[in-house]
C-alpha positions as CSV (number, residue, x, y, z in Angstrom):
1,X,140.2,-107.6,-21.9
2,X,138.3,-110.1,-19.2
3,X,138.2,-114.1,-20.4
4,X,134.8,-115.0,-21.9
5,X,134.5,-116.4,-18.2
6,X,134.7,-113.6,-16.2
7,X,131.9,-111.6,-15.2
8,X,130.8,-108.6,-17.4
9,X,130.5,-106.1,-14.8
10,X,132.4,-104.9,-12.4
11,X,135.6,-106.1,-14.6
12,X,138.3,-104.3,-12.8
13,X,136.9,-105.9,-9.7
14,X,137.2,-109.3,-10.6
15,X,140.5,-108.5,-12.0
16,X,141.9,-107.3,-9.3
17,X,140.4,-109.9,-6.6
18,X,142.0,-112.6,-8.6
19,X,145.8,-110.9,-8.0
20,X,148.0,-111.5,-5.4
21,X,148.4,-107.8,-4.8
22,X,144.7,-107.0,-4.0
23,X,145.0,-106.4,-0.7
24,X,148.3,-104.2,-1.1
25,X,145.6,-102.1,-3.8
26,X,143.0,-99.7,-3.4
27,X,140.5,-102.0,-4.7
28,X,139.7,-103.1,-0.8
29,X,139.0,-99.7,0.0
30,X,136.5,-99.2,-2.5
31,X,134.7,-102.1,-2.1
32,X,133.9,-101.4,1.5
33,X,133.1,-97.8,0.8
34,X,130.6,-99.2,-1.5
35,X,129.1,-101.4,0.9
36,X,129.0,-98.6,3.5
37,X,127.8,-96.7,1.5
38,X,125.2,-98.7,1.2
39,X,123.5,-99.0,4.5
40,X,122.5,-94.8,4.8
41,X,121.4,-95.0,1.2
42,X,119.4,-98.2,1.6
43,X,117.7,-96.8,4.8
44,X,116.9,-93.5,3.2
45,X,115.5,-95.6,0.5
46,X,113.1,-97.8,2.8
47,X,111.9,-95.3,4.9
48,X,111.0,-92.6,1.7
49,X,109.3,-96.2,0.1
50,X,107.2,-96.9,3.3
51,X,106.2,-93.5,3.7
52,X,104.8,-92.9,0.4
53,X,103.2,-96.2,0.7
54,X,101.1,-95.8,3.6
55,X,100.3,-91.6,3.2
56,X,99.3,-92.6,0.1
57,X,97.2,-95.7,0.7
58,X,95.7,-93.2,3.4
59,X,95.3,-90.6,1.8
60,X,93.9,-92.3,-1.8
61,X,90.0,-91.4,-0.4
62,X,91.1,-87.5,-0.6
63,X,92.8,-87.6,-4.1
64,X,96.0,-86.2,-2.0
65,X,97.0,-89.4,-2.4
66,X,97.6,-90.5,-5.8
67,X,100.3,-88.0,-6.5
68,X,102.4,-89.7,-3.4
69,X,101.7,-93.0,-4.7
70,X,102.9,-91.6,-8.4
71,X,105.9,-90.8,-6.6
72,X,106.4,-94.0,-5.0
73,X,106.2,-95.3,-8.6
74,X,108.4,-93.2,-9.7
75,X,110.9,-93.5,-7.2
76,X,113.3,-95.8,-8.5
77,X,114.1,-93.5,-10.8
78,X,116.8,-91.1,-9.0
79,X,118.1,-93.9,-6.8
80,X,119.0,-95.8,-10.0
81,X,120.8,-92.8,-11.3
82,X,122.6,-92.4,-8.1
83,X,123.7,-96.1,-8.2
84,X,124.9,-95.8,-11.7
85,X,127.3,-93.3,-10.1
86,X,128.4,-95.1,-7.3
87,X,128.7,-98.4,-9.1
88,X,132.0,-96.2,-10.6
89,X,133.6,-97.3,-7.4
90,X,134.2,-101.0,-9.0
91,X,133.6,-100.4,-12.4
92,X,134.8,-97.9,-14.7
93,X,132.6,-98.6,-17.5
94,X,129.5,-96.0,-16.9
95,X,125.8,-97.4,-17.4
96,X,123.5,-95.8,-20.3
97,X,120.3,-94.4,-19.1
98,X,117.6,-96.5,-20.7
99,X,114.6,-93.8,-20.3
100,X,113.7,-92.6,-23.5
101,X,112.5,-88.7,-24.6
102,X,109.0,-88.2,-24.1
103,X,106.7,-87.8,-26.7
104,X,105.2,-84.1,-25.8
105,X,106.1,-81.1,-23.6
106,X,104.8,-80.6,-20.0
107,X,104.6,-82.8,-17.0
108,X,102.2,-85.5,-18.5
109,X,103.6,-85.8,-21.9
110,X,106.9,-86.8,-19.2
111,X,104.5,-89.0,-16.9
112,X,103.3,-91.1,-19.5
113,X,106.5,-91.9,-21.0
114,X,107.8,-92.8,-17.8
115,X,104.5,-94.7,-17.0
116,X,104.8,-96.6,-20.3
117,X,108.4,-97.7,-20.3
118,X,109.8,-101.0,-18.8
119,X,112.7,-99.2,-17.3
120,X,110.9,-97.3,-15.1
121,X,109.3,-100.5,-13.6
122,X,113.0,-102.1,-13.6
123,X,114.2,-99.4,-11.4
124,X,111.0,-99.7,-8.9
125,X,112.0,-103.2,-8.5
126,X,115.5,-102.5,-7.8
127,X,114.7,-100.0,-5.4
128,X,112.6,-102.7,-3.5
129,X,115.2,-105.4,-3.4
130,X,117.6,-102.5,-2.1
131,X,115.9,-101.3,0.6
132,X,114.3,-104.4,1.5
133,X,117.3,-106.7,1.1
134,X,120.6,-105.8,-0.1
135,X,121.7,-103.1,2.0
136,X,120.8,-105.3,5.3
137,X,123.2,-107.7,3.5
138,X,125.7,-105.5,3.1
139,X,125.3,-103.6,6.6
140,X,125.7,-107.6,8.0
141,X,128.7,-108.0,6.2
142,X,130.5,-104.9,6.8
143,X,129.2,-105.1,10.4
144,X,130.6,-108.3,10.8
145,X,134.1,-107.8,9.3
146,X,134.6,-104.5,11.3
147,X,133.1,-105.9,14.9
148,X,135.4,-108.9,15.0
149,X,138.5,-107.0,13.4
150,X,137.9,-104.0,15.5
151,X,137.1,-106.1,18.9
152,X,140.5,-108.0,19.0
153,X,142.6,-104.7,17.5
154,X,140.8,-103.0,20.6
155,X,141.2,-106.1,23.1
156,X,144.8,-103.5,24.6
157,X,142.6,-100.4,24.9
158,X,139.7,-102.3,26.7
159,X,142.0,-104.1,29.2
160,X,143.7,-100.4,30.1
161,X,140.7,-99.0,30.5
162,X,139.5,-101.4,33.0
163,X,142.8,-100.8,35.0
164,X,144.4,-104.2,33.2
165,X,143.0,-106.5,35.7
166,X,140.4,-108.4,32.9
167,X,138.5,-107.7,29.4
168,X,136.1,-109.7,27.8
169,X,137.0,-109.7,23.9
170,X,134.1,-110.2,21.6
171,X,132.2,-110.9,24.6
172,X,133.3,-114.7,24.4
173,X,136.8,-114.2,25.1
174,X,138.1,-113.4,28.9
175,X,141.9,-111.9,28.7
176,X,143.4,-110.5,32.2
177,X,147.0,-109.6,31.0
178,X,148.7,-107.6,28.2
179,X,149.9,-110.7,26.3
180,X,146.7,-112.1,25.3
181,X,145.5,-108.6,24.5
182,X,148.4,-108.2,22.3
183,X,147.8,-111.5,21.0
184,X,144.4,-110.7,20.3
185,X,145.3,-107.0,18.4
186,X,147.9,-109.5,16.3
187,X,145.4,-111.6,15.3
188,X,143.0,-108.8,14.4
189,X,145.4,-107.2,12.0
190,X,145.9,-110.6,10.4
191,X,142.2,-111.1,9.8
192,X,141.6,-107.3,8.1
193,X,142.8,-108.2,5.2
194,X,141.7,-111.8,4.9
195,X,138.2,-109.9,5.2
196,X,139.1,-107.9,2.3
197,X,138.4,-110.9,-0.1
198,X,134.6,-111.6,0.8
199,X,133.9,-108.2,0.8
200,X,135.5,-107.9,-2.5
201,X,133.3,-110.7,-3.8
202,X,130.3,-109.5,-2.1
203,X,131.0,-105.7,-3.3
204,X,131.7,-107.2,-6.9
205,X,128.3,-109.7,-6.9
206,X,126.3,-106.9,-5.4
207,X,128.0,-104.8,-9.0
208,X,126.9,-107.3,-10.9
209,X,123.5,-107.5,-10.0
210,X,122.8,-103.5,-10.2
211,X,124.5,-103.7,-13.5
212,X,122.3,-106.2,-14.8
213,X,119.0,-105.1,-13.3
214,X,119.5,-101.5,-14.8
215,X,121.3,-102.1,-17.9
216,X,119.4,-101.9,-21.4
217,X,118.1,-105.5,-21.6
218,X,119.6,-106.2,-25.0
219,X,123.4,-105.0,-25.5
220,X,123.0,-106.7,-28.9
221,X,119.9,-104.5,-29.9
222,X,121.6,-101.5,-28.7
223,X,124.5,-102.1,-30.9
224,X,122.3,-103.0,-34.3
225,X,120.1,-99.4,-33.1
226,X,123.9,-97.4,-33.0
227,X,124.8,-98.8,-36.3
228,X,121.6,-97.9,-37.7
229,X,122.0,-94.9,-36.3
230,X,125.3,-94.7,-38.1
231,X,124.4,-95.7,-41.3
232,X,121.3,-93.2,-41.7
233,X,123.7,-90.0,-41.0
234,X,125.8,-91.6,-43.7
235,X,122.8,-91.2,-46.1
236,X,122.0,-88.1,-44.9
237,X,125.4,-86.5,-45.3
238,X,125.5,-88.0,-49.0
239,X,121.5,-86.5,-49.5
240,X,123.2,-82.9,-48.5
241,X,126.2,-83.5,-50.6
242,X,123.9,-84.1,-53.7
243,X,121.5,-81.3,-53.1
244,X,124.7,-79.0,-52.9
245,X,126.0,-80.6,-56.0
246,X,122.4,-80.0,-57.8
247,X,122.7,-76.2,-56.4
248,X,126.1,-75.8,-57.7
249,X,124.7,-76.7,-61.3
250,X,121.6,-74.7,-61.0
251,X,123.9,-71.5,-60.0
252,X,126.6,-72.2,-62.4
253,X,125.3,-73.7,-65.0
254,X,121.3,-72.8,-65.5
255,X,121.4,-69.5,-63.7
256,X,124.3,-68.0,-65.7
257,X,122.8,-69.1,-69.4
258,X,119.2,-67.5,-68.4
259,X,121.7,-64.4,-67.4
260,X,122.9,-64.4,-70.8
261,X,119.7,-64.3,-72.5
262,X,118.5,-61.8,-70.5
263,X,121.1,-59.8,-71.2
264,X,121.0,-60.7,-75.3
265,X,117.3,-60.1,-74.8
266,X,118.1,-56.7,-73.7
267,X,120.7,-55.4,-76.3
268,X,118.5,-56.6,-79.0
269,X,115.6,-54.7,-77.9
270,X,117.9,-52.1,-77.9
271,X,118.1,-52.1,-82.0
272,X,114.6,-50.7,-82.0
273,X,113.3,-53.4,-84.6
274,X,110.8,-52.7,-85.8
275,X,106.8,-54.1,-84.3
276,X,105.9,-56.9,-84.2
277,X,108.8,-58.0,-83.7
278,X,109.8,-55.7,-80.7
279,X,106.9,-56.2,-78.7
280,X,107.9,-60.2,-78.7
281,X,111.3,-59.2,-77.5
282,X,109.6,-57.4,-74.3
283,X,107.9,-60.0,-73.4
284,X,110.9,-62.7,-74.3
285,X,112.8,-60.7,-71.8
286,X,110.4,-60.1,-69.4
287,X,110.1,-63.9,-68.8
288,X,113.6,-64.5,-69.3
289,X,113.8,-62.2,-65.8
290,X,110.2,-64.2,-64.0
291,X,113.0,-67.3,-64.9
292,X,115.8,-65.9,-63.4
293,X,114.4,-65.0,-60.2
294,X,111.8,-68.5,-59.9
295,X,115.8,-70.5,-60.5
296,X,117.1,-67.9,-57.7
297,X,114.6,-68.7,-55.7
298,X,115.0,-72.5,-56.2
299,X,118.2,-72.2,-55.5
300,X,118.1,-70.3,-52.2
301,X,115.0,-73.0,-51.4
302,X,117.5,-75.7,-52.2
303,X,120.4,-74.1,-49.7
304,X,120.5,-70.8,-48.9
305,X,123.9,-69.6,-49.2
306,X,123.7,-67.4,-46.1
307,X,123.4,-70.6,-44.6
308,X,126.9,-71.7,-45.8
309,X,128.9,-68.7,-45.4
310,X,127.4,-67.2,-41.8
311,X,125.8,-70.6,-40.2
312,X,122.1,-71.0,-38.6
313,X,121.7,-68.0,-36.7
314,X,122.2,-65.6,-39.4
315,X,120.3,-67.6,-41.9
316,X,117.0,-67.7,-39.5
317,X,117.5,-63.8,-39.1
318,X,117.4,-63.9,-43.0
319,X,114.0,-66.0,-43.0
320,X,112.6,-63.8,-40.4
321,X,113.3,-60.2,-41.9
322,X,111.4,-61.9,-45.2
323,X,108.5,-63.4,-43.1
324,X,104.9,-61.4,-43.5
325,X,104.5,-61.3,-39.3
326,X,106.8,-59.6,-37.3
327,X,109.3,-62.4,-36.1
328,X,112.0,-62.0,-32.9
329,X,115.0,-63.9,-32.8
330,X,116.5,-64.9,-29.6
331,X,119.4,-67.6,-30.8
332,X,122.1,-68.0,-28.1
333,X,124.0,-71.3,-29.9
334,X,127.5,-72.4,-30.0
335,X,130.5,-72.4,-32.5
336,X,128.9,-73.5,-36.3
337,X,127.5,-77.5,-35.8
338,X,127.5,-79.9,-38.3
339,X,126.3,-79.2,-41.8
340,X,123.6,-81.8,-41.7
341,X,122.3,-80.2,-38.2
342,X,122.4,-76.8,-39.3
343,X,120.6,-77.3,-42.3
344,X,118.0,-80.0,-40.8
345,X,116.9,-77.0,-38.3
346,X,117.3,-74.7,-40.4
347,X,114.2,-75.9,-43.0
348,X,112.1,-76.9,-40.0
349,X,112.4,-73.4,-38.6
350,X,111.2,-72.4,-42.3
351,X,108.3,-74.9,-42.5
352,X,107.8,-73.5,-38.7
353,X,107.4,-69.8,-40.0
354,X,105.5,-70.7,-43.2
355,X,102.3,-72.3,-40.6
356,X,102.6,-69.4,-39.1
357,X,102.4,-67.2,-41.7
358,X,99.7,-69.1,-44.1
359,X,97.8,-70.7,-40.7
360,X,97.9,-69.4,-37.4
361,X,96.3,-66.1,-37.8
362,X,99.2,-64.7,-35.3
363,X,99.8,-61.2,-34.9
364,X,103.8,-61.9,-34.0
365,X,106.1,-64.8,-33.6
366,X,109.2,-65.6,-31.8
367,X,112.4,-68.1,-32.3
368,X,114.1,-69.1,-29.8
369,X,117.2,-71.5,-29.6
370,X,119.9,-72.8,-27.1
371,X,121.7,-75.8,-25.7
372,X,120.7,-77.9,-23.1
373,X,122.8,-81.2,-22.1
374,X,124.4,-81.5,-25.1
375,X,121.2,-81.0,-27.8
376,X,120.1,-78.3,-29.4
377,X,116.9,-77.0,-28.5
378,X,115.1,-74.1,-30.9
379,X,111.5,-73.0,-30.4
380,X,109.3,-71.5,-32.5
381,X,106.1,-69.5,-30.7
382,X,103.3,-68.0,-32.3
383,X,100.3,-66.5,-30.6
384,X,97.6,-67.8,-33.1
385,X,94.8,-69.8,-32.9
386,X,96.5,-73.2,-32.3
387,X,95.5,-76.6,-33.7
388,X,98.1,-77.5,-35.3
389,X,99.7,-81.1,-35.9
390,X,101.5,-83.5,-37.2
391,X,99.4,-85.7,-38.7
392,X,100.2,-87.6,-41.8
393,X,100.5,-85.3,-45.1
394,X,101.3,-82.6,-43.3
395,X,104.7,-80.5,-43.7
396,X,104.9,-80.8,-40.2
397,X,105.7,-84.6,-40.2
398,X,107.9,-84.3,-42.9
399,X,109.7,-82.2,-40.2
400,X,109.4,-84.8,-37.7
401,X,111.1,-87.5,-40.0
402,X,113.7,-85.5,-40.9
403,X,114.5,-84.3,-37.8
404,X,114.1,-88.2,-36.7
405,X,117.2,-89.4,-39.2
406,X,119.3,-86.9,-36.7
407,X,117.9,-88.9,-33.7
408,X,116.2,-85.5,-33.0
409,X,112.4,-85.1,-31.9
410,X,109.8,-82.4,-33.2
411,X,107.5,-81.5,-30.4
412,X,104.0,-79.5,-30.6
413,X,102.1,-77.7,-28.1
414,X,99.5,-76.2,-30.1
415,X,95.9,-75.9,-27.7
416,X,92.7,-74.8,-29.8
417,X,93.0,-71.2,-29.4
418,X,96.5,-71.7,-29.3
419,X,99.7,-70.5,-28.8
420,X,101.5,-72.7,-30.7
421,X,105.4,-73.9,-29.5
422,X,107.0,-76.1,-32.2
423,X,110.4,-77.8,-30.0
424,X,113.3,-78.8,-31.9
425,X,115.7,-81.0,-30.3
426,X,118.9,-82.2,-32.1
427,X,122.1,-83.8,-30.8
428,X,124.9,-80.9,-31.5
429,X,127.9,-82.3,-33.5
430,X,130.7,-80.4,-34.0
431,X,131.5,-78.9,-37.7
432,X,134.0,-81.6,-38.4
433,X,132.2,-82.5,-41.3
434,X,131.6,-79.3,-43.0
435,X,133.4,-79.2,-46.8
């Protein structure tokens, strides 16, 4: 582990720079490839920022340019993605993306949450001080190390070329024999390495500043938000363990008594008594059976056991066969997730249907549902009139918060006149925690 002294980021960097054997290492190498790489990057960068500048100054009169300046604003965006990746070079330890998900489908919903957040703005200052600063830096530094090495390694090849009567080394130095030259190519090699140590310290300082400009701002705040995080799919799994406990009393205890006095119901009524008597007995076993199938029903409401034994997809083919509207199901999801998942989407998909059904007016629905970048993404379309929401009171919301303790989003696109898309999206976890 580094000292409390040593620098945060780039550790291995430091480390390594501070051992005797760092030039005998590849850290060198990688330093300097980070530096070169650098200088094509940073010019990309500055001439991309300068053009979208001025065409979009220009071009602000027509309209045509607000979309390039947009861009310009938005620019910092990829390049700090691609210098999280090349900042691997000196430091193992990735750096989290700080851009949140945004708070609607479609391109604007996505504008402006990337409008709104400080991140965004962070990585447009970044990409200024790169392409206006740092990668001259760099290209000075690398320049410098590889002229002087590479002028007195060459000072041989120069004075052969000229037929070995003179060479001017560096342009400072006149040789006009082979043993300064080879003089001059010792020294050279000598000096490569020794220039191995700035550039080291300028490859590691130039780490440390990415690292710091597009880090979260507040390590500590992330690390209360991942424990909160932690402790609310604690709560969750012992919510689910209850309700399964409450539906195992219901089916085994409750259910199979009402079962019984159906049944006693029945075989009494089967003496013929004599009226009034019988007639009470119809109707005592009538509403014996309204009970057994309202505690069936609560019971499948509670957690359907098609949910348990065959896992999402099955269970949403169950909901849709039962649902009023014609319903297609298009579910292409992995191996069975984790119980809380499954059964989190698997009551919003229900809530889903039920608007539909009692709401939208739709002729047919569709659900839809696969994985993109490790989440699980399910739609639910209808072609009804639209207008819904989730506005306090609603089912909906009570969707959204559930959905929320899963650090998973509900999204609506529902447009007066409609259709309506209801977007799921949940972190997949394995079913390591099923029981």
């Amino acid at each position: 582990m580094p000292s409390p002294a040593e620098p945060l980021s780039s550790p291995s960097l430091w480390r390594a720079l501070r051992q005797r054997r760092y030039v005998r290492t590849a850290w060198p190498w990688r330093a300097t490839l980070y530096l070169l790489t650098s200088v094509p990057l940073g010019l990309a960068t500055l001439t991309a920022l300068l053009l979208l500048a001025v065409a979009g100054s220009a071009l602000t009169v027509v309209l045509i340019g607000i979309p390039l300046l947009l861009t310009l604003v938005l620019a910092g965006i990829p390049l700090a993605a691609l210098e999280r990746r090349r900042l691997r070079l000196l430091d193992p330890r990735p750096i989290a993306g700080t851009h949140r998900e945004p708070d609607g489908t479609g391109l604007t919903a996505w504008l402006r949450t990337r409008l709104q957040e400080r991140a965004t703005w962070r990585e447009l200052g970044h990409a200024l001080l790169f392409a206006l600063v740092l990668w001259p830096l760099e290209a000075l530094a690398v320049g410098t190390a590889a002229l002087v090495c590479g002028g007195l390694i060459a000072a041989p090849l120069m004075l052969a070329a000229n037929g070995g009567e003179e060479a001017r080394v560096l342009k400072i130095w006149l040789i006009d024999s082979y043993p300064p030259a080879f003089a001059a190519l010792l020294a050279g090699l000598v000096l490569l390495p020794l220039f191995a140590y700035p550039l080291g310290v300028l490859a590691a300082g130039r780490g440390a500043l990415t690292r710091q400009l597009l880090s979260a701002p507040d390590a500590g705040l992330d690390s209360r938000i991942r424990e909160l995080g932690r402790s609310r799919m604690r709560l969750v799994d012992t919510f689910e363990a209850e309700r399964r406990r409450i539906e195992r009393d219901l089916h085994d205890g409750a259910q199979q008594r009402l079962v019984a006095l159906s049944m006693t119901l029945g075989l009494a009524r089967l003496e013929s008594p004599a009226e009034p008597l019988a007639g009470l007995l119809a109707k005592a076993h009538a509403e014996a059976g309204v009970a057994l199938v309202e505690i069936r029903e609560l019971i499948r409401g509670i957690h359907p056991q098609v949910l348990t034994d065959r896992g999402l997809v099955a269970a949403v083919e169950d909901v849709a066969d039962r649902s009023v509207i014609p319903v297609e199901v298009d579910l292409d999801l992995p191996d069975r997730l984790s119980e809380a998942v499954e059964t989190a989407v698997y009551f919003a998909v229900c809530e889903a249907l039920a608007n539909v059904a009692k709401h939208s007016g739709a002729g047919r629905a569709r659900v839809s549902g696969r994985t993109e970048k490790g989440r699980l993404v399910v739609e639910v379309y209808d072609d009804g009139v639209g207008g819904a929401g989730t506005g306090d009171g609603t089912g909906l919301q009570g969707v959204a918060d559930r959905i929320s303790v899963l650090d998973g989003r509900l999204l609506v696109s529902s447009p007066p006149g409609g259709p309506t898309v209801f977007r799921l999206q949940v972190p997949m976890s394995p079913a390591d925690t099923r029981t």
